[in-house]
N, C-alpha and C positions, 0 to 999 in steps of 0.2 A: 504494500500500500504506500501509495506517496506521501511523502510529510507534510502535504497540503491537506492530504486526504487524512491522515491521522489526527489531525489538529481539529478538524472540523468534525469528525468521529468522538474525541474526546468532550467537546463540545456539547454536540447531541448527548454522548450517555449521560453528562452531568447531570443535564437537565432531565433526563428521562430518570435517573433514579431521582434528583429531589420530588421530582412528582408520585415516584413511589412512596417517598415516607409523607409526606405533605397528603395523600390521599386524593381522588379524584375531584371532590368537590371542590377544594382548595384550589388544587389546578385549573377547574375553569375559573373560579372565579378572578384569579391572579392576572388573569386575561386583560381584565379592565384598565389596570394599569401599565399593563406591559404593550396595549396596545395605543396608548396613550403615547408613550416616549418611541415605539416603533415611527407612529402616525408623524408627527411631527418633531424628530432629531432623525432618525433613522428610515426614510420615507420611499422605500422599495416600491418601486413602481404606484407610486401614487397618482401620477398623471394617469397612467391607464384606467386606474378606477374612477379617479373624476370623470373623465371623459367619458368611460362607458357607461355611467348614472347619469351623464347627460342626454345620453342617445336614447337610453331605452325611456327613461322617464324626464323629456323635455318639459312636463307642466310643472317639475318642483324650484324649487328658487335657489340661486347657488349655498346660502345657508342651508339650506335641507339635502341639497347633495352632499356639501360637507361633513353634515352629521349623518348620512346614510355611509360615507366613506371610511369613518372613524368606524362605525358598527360593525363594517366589513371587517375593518383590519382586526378587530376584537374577534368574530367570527371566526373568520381565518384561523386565529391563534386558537382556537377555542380546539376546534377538525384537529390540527395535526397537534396540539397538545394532548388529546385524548387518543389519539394514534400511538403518541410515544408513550402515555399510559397504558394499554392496552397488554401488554404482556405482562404487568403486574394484577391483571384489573381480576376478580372474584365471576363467576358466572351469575350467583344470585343478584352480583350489584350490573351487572349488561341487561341483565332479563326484566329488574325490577325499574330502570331507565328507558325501555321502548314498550309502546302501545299501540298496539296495531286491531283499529275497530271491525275489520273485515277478514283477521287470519282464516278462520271455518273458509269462509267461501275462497282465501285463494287457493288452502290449501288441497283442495278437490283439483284445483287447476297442476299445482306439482305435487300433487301425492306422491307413492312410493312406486321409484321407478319410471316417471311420467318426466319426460323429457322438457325446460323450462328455460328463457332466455331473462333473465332480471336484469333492466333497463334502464339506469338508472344517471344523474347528474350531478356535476359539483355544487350541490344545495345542501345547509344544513349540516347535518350529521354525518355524510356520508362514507365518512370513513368507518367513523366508529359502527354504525350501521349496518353496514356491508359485512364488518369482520365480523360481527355477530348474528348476522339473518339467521344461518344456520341451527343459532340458536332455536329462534322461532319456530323454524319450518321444520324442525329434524331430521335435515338431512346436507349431506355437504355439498357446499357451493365451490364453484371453479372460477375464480379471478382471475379477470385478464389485466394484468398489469404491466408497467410501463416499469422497469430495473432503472435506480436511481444512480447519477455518476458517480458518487461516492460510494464504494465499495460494501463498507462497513456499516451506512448510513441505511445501503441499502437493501443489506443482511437481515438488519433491527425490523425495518418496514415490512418485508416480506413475510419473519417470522409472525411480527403482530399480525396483519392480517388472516393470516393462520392459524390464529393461535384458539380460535372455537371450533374448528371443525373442517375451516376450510382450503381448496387446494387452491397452487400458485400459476397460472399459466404465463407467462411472459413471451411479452413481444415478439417478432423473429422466426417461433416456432406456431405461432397461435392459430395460424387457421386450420390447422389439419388436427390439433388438438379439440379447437374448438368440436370441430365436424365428429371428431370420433367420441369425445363427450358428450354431445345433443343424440348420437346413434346408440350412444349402450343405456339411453334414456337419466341423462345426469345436468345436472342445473349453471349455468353460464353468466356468473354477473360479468356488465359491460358499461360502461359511462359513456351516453350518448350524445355527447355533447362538446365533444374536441373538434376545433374546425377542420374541416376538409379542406381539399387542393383546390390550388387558383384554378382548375380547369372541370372542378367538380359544379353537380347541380346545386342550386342557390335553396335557401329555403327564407320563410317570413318568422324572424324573431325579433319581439317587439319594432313591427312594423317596417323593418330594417333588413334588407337582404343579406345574408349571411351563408360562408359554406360550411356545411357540416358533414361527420363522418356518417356516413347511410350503412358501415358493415351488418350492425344488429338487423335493419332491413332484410337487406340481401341475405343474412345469415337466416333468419325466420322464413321467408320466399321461397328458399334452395332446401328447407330439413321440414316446410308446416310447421314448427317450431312454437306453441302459444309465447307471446312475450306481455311478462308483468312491470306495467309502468314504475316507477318508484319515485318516491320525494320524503325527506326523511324531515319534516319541520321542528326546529329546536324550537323549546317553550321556556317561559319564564325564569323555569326552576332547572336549568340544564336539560331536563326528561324530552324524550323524540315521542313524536305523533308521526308516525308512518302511514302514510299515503298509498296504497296498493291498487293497482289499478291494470286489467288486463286491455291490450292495446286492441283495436275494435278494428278488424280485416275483412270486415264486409266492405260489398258497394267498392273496389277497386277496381281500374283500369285493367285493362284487357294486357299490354307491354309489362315485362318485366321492370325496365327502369322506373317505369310512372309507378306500378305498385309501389318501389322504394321512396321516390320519393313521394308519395301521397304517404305511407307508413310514418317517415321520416317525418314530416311536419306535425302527424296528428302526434306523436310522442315530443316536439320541440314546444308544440302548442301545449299539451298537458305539461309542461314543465315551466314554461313563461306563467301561466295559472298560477302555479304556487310561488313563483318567483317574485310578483306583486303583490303578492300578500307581506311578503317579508323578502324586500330587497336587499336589506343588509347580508343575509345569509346566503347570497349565491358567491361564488368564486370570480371576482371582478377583474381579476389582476391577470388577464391574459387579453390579446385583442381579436375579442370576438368579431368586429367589423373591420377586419384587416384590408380587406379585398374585396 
């Protein structure tokens, strides 16, 4: 490992063990101020988030973007501080944190053995979320995830995500895993929401042409594949309200690409929904309206 990469490893574990003995709720709440002196001394891509509070939500006043941008940054901190929690974390205390008002009826949809695509966005909880579905559902879920450049950083992340139940697919190898998991009837969380290529289809988010990744699409089309929306809303008290929602494949286009993207929108459109209820908690700091 490079000693750039050891330094910033040392780093993260600090922080991931004070969080262990500090305990979960401490850690989020620690948020508040740490995202204070981030926001304004330390101010990592802060132009992107203003900017993109601007676009999506043009009728608030630059005071109220401002304050929706601080929220974000606390937000933010909020996700991957309970990420780096996550290997310390109790299962009683993940299970007794999410609420999900419609599990019976989804889990008829992935029962045992019933092949499932979960569809999910950087909203909320998502991290902490995702590592734990498996909880909910009883059964393990298959993450497709993105290997971090930091080695060691990216050891930590992977084992947490793992660390209830679920497997790790990364990048590079993913579509043929993907494929052979949806065939031996096994469940696929995916974040649909990373932009796509300059020469890919456009879709309408917050009123705004934008491109996005259509794989989940295409993947669902190519296997009949049911896929479950997701949005993971943080409340008040740290606790998620899970949003479960199965993606509606009637009334499509005759063309394989139109199906995608008509799929594709109706899952960007259910996630703009909750994203305007609570804009603070969507992941701002990337440029979604790049191109």
């Amino acid at each position: 490992m490079r000693t750039k990469h050891k330094i910033e490893f040392f780093i993260f574990n600090s922080f991931a063990n004070l969080f262990r003995v500090i305990g979960l709720n401490r850690t989020r709440r620690s948020t508040k101020y740490l995202a204070f002196v981030l926001y304004f001394l330390i101010p990592v891509r802060k132009n992107v988030v203003i900017s993109n509070l601007k676009t999506a939500l043009p009728q608030k006043s630059d005071s109220e973007i401002e304050k929706l941008a601080l929220q974000t940054y606390q937000n933010i901190l909020i996700t991957f501080f309970e990420l780096m929690y996550l290997p310390s974390a109790k299962e009683e205390e993940v299970q007794s944190s999410i609420v999900i008002d419609n599990l019976e009826e989804i889990q008829k949809i992935v029962g045992a053995n019933k092949a499932a695509i979960i569809l999910t966005g950087h909203f909320g909880g998502w991290e902490f979320c995702m590592s734990s579905l498996s909880l909910k559902f009883g059964r393990e879920i298959s993450l497709l995830a993105q290997p971090q450049s930091n080695p060691g950083v990216s050891d930590y992340v992977m084992r947490a995500r793992a660390k209830f139940g679920n497997k790790i697919i990364l990048s590079g190898i993913s579509i043929r895993k993907i494929y052979e998991t949806i065939k031996s009837g096994g469940i696929i969380g995916i974040a649909g929401d990373q932009r796509g290529h300059y020469e890919g289809p456009r879709f309408n988010f917050f009123g705004k042409s934008t491109a996005l990744y259509t794989g989940a699409a295409s993947i669902a089309i190519k296997t009949n594949c049911p896929v479950i929306m997701t949005a993971f809303e943080r409340q008040k008290d740290y606790s998620y309200k899970m949003h479960l929602e199965e993606l509606n494949c009637d009334n499509l286009p005759h063309e394989n690409e139109e199906k995608i993207r008509v799929l594709t929108q109706r899952y960007i459109t259910f996630l703009e929904k909750h994203i305007r209820k609570n804009p603070d908690q969507y992941f701002w700091m990337h440029k979604i309206w790049k191109y």
